[in-house]
Backbone as JSON Lines, residues from 0, in Angstrom:
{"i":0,"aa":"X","n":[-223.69,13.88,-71.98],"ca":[-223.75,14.55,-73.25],"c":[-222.71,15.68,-73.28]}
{"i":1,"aa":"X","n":[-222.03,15.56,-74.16],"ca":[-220.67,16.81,-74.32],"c":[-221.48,17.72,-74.95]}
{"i":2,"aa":"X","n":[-221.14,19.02,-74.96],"ca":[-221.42,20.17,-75.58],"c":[-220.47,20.97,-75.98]}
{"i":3,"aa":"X","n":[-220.44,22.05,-76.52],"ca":[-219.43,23.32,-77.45],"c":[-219.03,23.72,-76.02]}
{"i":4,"aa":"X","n":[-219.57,24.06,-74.66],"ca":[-219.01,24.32,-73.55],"c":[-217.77,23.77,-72.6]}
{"i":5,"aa":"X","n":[-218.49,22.32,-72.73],"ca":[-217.57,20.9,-72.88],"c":[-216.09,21.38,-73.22]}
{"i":6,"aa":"X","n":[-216.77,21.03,-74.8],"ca":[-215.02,20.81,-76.0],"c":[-214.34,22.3,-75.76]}
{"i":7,"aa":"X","n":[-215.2,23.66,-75.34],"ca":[-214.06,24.61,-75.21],"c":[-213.11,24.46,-73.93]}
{"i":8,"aa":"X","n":[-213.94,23.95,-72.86],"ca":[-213.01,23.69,-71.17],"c":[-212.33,22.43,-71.58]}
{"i":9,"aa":"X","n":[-212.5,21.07,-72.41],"ca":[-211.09,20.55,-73.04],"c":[-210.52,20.69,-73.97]}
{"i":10,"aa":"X","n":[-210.39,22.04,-74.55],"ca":[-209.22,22.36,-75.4],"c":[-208.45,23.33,-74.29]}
{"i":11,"aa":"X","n":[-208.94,23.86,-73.49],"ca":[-207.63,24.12,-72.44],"c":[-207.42,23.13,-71.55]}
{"i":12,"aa":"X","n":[-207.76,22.47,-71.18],"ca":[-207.2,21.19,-70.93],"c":[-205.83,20.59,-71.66]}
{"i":13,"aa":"X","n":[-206.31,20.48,-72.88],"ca":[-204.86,20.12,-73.88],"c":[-204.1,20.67,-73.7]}
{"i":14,"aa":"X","n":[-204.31,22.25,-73.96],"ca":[-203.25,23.85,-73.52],"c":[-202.48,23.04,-72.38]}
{"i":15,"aa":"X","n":[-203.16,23.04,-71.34],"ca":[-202.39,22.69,-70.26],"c":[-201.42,21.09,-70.45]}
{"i":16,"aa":"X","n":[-201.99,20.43,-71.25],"ca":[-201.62,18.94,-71.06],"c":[-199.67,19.35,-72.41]}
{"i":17,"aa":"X","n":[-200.28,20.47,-72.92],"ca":[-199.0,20.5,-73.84],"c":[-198.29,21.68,-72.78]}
{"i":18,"aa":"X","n":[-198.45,22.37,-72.03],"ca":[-197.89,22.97,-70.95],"c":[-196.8,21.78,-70.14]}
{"i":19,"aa":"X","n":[-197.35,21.11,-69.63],"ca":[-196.98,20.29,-68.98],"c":[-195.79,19.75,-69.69]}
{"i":20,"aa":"X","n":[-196.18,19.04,-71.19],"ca":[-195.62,18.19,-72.17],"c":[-193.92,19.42,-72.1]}
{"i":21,"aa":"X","n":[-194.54,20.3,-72.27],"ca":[-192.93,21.49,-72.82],"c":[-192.14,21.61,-71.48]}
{"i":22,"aa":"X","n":[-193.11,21.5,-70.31],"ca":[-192.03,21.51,-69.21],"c":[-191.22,20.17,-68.3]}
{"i":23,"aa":"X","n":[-191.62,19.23,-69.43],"ca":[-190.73,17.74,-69.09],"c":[-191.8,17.03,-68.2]}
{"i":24,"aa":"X","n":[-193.17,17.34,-68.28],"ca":[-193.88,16.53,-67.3],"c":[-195.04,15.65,-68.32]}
{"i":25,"aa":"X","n":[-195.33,14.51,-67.63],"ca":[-196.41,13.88,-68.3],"c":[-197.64,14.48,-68.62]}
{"i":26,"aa":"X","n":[-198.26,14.85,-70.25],"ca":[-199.2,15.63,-70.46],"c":[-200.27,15.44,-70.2]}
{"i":27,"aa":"X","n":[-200.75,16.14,-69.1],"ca":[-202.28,16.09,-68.59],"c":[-202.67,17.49,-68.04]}
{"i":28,"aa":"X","n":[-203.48,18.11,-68.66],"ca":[-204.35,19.33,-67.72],"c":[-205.4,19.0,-67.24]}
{"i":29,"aa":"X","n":[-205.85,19.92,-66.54],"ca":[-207.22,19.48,-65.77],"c":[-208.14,20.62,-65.31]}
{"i":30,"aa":"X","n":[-208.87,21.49,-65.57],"ca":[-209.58,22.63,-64.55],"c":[-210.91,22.1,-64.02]}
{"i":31,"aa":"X","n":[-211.49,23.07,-62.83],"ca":[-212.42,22.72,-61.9],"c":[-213.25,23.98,-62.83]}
{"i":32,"aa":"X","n":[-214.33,24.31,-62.71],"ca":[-215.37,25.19,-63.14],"c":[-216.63,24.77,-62.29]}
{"i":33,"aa":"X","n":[-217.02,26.64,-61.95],"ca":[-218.39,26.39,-61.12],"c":[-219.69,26.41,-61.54]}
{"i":34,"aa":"X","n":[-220.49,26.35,-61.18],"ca":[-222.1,25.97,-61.62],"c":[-222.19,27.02,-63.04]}
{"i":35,"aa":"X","n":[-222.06,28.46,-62.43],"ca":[-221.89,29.71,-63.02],"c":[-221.14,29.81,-64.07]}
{"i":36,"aa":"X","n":[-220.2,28.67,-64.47],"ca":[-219.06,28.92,-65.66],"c":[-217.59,29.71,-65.11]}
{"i":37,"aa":"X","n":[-217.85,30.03,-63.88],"ca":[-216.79,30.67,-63.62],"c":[-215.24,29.85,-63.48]}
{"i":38,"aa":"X","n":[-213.86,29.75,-64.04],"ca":[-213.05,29.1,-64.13],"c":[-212.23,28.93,-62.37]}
{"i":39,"aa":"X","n":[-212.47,28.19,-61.9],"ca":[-212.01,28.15,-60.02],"c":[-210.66,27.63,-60.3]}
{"i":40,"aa":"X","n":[-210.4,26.92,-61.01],"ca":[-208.74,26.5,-60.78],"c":[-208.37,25.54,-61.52]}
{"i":41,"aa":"X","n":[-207.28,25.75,-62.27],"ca":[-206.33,25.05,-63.79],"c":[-204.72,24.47,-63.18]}
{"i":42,"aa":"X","n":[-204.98,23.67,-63.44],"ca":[-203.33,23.52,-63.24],"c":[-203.19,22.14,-64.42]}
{"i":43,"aa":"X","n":[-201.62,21.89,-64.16],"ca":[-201.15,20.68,-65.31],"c":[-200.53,19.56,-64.71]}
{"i":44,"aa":"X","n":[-200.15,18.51,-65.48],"ca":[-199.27,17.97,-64.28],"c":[-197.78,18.04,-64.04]}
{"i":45,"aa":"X","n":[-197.28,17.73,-62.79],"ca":[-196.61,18.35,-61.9],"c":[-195.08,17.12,-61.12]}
{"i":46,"aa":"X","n":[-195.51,16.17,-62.22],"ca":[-194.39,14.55,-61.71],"c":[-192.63,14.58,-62.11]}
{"i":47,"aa":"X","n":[-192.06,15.65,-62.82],"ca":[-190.88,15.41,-62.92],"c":[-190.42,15.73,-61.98]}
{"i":48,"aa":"X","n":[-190.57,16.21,-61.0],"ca":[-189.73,16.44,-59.55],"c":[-189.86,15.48,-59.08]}
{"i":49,"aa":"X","n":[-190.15,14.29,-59.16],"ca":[-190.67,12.84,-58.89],"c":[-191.2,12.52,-57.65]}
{"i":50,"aa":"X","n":[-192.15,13.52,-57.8],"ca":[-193.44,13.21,-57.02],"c":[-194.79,12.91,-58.0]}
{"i":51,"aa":"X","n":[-195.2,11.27,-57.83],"ca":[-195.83,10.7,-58.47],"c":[-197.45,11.27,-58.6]}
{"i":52,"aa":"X","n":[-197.46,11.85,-57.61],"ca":[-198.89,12.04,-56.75],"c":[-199.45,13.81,-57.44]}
{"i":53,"aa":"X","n":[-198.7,14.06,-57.94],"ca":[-198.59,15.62,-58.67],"c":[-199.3,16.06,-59.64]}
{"i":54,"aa":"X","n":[-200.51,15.23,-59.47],"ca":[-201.29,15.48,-61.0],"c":[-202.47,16.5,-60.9]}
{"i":55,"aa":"X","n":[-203.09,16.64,-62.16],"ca":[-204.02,17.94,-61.81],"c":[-204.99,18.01,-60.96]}
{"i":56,"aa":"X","n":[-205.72,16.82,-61.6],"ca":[-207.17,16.31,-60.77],"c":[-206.77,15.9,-59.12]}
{"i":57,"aa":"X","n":[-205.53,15.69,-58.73],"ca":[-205.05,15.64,-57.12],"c":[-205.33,16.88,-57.1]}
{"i":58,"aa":"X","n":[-204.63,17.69,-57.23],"ca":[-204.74,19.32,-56.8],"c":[-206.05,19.99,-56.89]}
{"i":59,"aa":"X","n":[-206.61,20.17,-57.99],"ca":[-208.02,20.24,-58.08],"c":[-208.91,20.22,-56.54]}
{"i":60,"aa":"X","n":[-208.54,18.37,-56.63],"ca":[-209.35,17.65,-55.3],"c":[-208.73,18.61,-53.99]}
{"i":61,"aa":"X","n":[-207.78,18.69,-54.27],"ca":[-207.2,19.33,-52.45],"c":[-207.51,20.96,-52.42]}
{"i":62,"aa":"X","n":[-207.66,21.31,-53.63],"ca":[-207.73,23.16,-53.51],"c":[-208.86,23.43,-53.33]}
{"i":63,"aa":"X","n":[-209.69,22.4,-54.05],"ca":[-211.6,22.59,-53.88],"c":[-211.59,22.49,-52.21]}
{"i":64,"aa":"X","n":[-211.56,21.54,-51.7],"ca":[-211.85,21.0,-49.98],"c":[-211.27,22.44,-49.16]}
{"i":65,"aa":"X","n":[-210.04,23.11,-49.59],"ca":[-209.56,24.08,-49.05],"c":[-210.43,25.29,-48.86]}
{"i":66,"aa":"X","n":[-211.19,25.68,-50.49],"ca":[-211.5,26.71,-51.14],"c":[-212.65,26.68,-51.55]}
{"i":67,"aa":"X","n":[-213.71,25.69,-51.64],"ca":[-215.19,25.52,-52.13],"c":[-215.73,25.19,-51.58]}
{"i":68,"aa":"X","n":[-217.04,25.82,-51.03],"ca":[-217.82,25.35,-49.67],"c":[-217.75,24.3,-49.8]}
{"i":69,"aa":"X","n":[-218.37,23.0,-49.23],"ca":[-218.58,21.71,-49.57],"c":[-220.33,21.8,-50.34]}
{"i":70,"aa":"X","n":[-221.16,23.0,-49.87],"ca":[-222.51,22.69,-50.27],"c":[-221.97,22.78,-52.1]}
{"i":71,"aa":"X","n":[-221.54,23.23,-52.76],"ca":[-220.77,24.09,-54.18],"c":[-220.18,23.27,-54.81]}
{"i":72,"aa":"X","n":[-219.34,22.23,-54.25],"ca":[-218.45,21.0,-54.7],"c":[-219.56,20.08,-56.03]}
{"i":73,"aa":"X","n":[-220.51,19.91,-55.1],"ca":[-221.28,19.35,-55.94],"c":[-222.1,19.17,-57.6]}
{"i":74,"aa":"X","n":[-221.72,20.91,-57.39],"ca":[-222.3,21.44,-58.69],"c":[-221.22,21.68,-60.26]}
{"i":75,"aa":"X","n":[-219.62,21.79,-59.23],"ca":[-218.69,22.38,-59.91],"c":[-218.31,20.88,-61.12]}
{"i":76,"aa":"X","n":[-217.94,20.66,-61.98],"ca":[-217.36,20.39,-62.85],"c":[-215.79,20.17,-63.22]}
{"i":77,"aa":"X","n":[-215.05,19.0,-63.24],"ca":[-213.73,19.2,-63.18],"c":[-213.58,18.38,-64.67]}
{"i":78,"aa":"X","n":[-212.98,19.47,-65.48],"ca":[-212.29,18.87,-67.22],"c":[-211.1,18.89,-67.03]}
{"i":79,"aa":"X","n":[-211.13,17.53,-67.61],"ca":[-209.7,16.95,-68.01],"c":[-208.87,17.07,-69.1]}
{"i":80,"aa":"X","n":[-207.98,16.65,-69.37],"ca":[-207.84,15.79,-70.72],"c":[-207.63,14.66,-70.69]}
{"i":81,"aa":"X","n":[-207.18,13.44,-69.42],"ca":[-207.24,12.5,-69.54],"c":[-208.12,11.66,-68.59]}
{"i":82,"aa":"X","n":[-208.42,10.55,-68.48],"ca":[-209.61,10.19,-67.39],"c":[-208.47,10.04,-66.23]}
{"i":83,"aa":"X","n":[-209.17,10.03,-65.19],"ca":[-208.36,10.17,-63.94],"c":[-208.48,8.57,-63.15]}
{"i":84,"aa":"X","n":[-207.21,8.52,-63.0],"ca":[-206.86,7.46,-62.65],"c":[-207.21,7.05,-60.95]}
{"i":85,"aa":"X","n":[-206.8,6.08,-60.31],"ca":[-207.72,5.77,-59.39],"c":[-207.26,6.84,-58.47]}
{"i":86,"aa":"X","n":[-206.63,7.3,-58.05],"ca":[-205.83,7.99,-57.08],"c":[-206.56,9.14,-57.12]}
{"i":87,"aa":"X","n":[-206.71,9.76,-58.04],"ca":[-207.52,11.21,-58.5],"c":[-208.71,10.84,-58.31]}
{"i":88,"aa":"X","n":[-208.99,9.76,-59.03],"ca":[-211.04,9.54,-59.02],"c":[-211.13,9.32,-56.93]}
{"i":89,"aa":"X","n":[-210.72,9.04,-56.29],"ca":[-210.95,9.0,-55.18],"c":[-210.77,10.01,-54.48]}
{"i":90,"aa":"X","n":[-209.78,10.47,-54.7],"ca":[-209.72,12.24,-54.28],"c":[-210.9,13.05,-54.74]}
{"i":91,"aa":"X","n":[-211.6,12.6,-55.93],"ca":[-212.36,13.46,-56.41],"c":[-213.74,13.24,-55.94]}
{"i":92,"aa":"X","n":[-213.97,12.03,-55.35],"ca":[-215.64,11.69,-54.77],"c":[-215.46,11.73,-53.17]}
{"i":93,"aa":"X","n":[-213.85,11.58,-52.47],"ca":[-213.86,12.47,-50.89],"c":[-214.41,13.79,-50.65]}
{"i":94,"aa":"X","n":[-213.75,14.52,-51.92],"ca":[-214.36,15.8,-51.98],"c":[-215.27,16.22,-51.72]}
{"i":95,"aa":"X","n":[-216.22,15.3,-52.66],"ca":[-217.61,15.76,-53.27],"c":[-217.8,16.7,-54.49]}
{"i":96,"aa":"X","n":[-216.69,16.4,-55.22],"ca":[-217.05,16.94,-56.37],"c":[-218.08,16.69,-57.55]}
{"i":97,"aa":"X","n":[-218.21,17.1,-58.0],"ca":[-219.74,16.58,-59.41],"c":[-219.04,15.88,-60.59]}
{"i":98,"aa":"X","n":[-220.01,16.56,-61.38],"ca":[-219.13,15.52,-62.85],"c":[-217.72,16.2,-63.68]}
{"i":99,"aa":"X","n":[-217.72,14.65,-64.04],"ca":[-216.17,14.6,-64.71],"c":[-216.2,14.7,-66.05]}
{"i":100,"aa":"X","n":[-215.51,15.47,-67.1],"ca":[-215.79,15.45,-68.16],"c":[-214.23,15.05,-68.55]}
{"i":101,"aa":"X","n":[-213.68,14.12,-69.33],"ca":[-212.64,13.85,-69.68],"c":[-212.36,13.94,-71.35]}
{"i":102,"aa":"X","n":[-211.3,14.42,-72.08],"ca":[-211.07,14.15,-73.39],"c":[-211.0,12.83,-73.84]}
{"i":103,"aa":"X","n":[-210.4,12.38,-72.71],"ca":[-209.34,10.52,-73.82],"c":[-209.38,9.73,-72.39]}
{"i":104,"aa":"X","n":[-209.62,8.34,-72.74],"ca":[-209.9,7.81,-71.56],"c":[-208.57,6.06,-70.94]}
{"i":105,"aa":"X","n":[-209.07,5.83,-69.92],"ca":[-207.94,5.07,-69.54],"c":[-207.75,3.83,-70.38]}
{"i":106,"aa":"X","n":[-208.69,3.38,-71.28],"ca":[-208.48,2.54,-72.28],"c":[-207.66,2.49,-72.9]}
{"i":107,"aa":"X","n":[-207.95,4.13,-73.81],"ca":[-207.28,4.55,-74.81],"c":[-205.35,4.6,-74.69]}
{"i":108,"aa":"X","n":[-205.93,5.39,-73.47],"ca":[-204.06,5.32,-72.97],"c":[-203.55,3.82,-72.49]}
{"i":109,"aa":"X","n":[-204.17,3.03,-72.57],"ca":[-203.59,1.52,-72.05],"c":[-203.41,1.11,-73.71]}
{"i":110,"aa":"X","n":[-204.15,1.5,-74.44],"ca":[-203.72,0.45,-75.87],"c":[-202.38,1.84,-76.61]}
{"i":111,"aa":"X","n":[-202.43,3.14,-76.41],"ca":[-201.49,3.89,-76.64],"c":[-199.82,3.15,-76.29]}
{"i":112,"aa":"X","n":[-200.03,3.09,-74.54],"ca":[-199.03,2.89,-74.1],"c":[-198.36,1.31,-74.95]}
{"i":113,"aa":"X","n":[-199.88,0.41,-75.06],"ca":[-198.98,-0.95,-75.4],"c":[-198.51,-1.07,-77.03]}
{"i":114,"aa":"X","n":[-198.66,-0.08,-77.83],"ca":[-198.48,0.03,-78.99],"c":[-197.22,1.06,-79.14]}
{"i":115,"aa":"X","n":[-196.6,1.67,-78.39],"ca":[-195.19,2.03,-78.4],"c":[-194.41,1.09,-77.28]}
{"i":116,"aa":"X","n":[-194.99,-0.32,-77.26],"ca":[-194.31,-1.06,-76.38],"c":[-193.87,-0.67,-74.9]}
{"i":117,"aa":"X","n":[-194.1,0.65,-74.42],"ca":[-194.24,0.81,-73.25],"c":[-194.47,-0.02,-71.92]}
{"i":118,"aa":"X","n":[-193.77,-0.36,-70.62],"ca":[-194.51,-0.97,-69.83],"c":[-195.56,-0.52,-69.18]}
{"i":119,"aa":"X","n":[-196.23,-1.63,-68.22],"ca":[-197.7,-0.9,-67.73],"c":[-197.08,-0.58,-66.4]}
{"i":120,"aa":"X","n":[-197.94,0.52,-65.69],"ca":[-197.16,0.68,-64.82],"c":[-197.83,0.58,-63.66]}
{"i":121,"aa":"X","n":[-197.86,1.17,-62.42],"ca":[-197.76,0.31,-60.87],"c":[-199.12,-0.06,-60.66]}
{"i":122,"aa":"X","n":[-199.78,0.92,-61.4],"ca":[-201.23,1.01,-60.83],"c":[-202.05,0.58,-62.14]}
{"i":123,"aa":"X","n":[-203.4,-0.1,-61.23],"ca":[-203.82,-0.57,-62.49],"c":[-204.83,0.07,-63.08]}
{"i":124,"aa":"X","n":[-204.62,0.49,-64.33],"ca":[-205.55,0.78,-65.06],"c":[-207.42,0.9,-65.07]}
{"i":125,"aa":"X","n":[-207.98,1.36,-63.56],"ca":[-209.21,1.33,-63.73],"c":[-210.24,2.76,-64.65]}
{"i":126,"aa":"X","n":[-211.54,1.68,-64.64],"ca":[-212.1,3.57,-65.08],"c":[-212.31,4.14,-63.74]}
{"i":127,"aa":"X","n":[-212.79,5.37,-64.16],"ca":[-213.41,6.08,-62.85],"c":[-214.25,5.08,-62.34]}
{"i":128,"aa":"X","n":[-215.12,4.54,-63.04],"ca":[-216.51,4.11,-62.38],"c":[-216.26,2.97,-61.24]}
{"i":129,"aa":"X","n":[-215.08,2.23,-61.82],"ca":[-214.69,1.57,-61.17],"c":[-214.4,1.67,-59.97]}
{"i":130,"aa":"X","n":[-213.88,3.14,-59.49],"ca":[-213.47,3.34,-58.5],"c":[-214.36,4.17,-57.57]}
{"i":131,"aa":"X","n":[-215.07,5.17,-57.96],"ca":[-216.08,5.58,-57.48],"c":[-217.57,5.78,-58.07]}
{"i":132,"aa":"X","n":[-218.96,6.29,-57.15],"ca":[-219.96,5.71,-57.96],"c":[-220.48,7.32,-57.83]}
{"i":133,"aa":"X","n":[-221.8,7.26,-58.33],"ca":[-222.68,8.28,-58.11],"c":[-221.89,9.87,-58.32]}
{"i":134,"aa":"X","n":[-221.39,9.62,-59.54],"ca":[-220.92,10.66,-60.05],"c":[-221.02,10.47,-61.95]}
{"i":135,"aa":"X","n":[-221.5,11.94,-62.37],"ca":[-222.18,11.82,-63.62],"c":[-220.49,11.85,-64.91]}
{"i":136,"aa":"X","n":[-220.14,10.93,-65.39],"ca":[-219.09,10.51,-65.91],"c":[-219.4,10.93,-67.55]}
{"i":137,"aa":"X","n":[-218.39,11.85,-68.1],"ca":[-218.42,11.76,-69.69],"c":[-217.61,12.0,-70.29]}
{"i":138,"aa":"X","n":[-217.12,11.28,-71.66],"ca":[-216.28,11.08,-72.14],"c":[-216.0,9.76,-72.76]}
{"i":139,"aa":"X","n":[-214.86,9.41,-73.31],"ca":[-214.05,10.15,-73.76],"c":[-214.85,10.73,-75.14]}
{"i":140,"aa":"X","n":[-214.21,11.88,-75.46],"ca":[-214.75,12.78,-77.03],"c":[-213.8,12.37,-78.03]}
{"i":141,"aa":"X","n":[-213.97,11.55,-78.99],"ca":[-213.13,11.06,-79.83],"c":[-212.16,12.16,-81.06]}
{"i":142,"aa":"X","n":[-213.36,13.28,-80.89],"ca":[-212.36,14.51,-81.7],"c":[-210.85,14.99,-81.18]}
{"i":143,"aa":"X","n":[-210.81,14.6,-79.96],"ca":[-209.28,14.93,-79.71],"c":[-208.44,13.51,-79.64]}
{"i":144,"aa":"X","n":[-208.86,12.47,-79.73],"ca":[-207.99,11.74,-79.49],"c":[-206.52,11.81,-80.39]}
{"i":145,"aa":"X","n":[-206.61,12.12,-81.52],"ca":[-204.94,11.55,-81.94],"c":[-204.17,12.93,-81.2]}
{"i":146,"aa":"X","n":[-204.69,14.48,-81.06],"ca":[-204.26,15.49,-80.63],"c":[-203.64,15.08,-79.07]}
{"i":147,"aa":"X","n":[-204.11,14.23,-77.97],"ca":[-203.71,13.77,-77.15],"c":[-202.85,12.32,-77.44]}
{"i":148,"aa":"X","n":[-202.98,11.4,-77.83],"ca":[-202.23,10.19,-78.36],"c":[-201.11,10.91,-78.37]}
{"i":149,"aa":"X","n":[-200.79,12.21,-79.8],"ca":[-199.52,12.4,-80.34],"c":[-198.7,13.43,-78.78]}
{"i":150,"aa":"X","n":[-199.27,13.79,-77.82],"ca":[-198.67,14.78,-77.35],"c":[-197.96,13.69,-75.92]}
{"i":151,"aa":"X","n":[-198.79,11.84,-76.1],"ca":[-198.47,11.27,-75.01],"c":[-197.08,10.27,-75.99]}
{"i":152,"aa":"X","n":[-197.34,10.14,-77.2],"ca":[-196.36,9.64,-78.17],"c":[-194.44,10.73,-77.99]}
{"i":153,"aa":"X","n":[-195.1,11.83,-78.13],"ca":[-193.77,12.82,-78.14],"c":[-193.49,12.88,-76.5]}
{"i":154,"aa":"X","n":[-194.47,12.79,-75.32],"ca":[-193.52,12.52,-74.09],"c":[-192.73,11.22,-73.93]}
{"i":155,"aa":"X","n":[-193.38,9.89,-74.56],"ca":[-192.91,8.78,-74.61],"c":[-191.25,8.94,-75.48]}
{"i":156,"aa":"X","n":[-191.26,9.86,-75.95],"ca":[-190.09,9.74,-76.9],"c":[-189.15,10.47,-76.46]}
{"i":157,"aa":"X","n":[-189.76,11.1,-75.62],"ca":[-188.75,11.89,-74.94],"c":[-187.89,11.27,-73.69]}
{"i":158,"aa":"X","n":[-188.73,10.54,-73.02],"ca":[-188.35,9.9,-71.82],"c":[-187.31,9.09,-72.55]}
{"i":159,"aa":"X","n":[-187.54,8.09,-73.57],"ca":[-186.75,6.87,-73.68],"c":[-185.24,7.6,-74.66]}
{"i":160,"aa":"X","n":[-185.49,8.88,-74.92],"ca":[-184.05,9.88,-75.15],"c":[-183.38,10.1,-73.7]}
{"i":161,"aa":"X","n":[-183.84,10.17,-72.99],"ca":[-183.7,11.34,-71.4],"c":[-182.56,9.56,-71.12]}
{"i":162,"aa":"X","n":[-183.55,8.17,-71.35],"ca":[-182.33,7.17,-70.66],"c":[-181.25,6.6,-70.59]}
């Protein structure tokens, strides 16, 4: 169940995902939050130095294990804006992190991508669930979707200028 708590931790999410978008990187934010509401750690993503692996929910996963007891992991909360792809969702249940709250989900971005003719790319398209279990999954919130669509539309347009 999303709540007004929810939709305020993914509208900075977006913040971050159009952060990202202005600094030439693929738009995605992501923060961790603890039981308490307290904000533990934001970042965006991080792939034009072309390191593939640079995304939020990676970092998230590696700063929590560094920095959050492991008993704490459990309780904390990591918002997205996009669902996390397999690489992240596995980083994210090594951890032991709790639930995932995502804006827009890997569907959405698979029929996005094939409707600006885009190719698919290396990895395949799972949900979270797919990849890991026993973690409380929600999303996607359909109020942001075209706000994310258009911000993955204007990186798409940018790249195929950049070639």
């Amino acid at each position: 169940m999303i709540d007004d708590t929810d939709k305020k931790h993914l509208i900075r999410c977006i913040e971050l995902a159009q952060e990202a978008l202005d600094n030439g990187d693929e738009p995605f934010g992501s923060m961790l939050v603890a039981k308490d509401g307290r904000v533990l750690f934001e970042d965006r993503n991080r792939v034009s130095n072309g390191d593939q692996t640079r995304h939020p929910e990676f970092a998230i996963a590696k700063w929590a294990a560094q920095n959050v007891p492991e008993a704490e992991r459990k309780d904390a909360v990591v918002y997205t804006s996009g669902e996390h792809c397999p690489m992240c969702a596995a980083a994210h249940a090594w951890v032991g992190l709790g639930r995932i709250v995502y804006a827009a989900s890997t569907a959405q971005f698979t029929s996005w991508r094939a409707e600006l003719g885009a190719q698919p790319g290396r990895v395949r398209p799972l949900t979270i669930q797919e990849v890991i279990e026993n973690t409380v999954v929600d999303g996607p919130v359909e109020e942001f979707a075209e706000r994310i669509k258009a911000l993955h539309v204007a990186r798409y347009r940018m790249a195929n200028v950049q070639q």
